[in-house]
N, C-alpha and C positions, 0 to 999 in steps of 0.2 A: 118597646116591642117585646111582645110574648116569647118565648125561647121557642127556635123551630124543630119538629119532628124530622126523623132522617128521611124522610118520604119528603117533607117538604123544605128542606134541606137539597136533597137530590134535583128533585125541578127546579130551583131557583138554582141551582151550579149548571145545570142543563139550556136554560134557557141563555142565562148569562155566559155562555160559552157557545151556543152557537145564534145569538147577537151579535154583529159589530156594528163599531159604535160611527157615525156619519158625521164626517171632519171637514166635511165640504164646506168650499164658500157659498153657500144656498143659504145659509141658516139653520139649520138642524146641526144640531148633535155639541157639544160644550163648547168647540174651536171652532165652531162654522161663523161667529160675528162675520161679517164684512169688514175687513179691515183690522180685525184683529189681529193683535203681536203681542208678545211678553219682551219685556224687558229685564235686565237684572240690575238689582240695586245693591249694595253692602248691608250686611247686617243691620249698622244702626239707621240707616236709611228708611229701610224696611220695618224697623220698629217703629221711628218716627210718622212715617206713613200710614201704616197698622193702629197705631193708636190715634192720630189726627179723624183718621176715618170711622172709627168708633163713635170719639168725641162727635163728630158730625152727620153721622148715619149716611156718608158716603162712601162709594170704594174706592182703593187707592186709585184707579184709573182716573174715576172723576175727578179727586183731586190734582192727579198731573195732570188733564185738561184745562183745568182750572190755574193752575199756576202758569201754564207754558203761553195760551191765551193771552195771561196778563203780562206776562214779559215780552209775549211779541209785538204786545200795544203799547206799554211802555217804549219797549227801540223803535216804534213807527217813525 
């Protein structure tokens, strides 16, 4: 990205300041999923998950889907 002029600098702090951002369960806005939650995991958790997901062009969500899935079909 080209470096911005203070004119266009100014409208882009302008605008992004009297935006807010739309959290709702509807779907809109980065937290609006249905169902969506965060979890927290330890550090190397989170590396190992960070990098499995790379490896497989998944996000860690998918992947804990995918494990939790198979272990509740497993204890079935």
């Amino acid at each position: 990205m080209a470096d911005m002029t203070d004119e266009e600098y100014d409208e882009l702090d302008e605008l992004l300041t009297r935006t807010v951002p739309k959290l709702g369960p509807n779907g809109t806005g980065f937290f609006g999923g249905k169902g969506f939650q965060m979890i927290a995991v330890d550090e190397p958790t989170a590396r190992i998950l960070n990098a499995k997901a790379m490896a497989t062009r998944q996000t860690p969500s998918e992947l804990v889907a995918a494990m939790l899935r198979r272990e509740l079909l497993a204890s079935a």
